[in-house]
N, C-alpha and C positions, 0 to 999 in steps of 0.2 A: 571394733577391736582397738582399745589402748595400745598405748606406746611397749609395755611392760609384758603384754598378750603377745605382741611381736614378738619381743627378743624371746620371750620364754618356748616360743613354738620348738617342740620336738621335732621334727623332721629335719631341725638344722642339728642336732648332735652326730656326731660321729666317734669313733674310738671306742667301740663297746661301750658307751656312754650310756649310765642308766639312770641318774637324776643329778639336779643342780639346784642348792640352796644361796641365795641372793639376801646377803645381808648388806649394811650398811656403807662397810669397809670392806668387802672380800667376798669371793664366791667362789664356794666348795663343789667341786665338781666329781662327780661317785663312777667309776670303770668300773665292769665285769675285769676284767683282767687287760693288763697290757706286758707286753712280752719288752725287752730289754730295745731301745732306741729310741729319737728323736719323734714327738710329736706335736700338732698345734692344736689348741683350744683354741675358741672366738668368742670374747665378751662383750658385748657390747656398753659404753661409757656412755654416760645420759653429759656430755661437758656444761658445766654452769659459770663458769669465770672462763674472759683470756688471761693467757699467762704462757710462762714457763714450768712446766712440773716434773717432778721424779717418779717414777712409777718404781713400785719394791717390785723385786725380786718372785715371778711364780715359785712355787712349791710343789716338789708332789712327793708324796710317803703312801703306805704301807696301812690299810686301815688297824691291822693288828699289830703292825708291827711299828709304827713310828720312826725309830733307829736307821729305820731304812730308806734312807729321801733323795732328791734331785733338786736342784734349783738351778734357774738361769741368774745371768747377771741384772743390775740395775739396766732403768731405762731412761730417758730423758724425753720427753713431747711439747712439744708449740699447740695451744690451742690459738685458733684464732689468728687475726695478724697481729703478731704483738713487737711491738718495737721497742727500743732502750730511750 
């Protein structure tokens, strides 16, 4: 089983969680429904450089509806020990 066989394994979704497409830059994650509060997703990051990075903002909207969305704040991460 690859690296990518792991993370993909179903039995780690949760949240009416019913499929997750894994692009490049971003990974769209499909709910039967969720009712109005606070949840977590787990993506796992393949890291290739140390550094400092910014992580954008999650997203989540409305498959019909768009107009309708959430986002959290930016993030900031350490890969690695990375010194100045």
């Amino acid at each position: 089983m690859n690296n990518l066989s792991k993370i993909c394994q179903k039995s780690e979704w949760q949240n009416s969680e019913v499929h997750r497409e894994y692009f490049k830059k971003k990974v769209s994650i499909f709910c039967r429904s969720l009712k109005q509060g606070k949840y977590t997703f787990n993506v796992n990051l393949i890291p290739r450089y140390n550094g400092k990075y910014t992580l954008n903002p999650a997203k989540a909207e409305m498959m019909y509806f768009p107009v309708f969305y959430g986002r959290e704040g930016m993030k900031r991460i350490v890969i690695g020990s990375f010194v100045h």
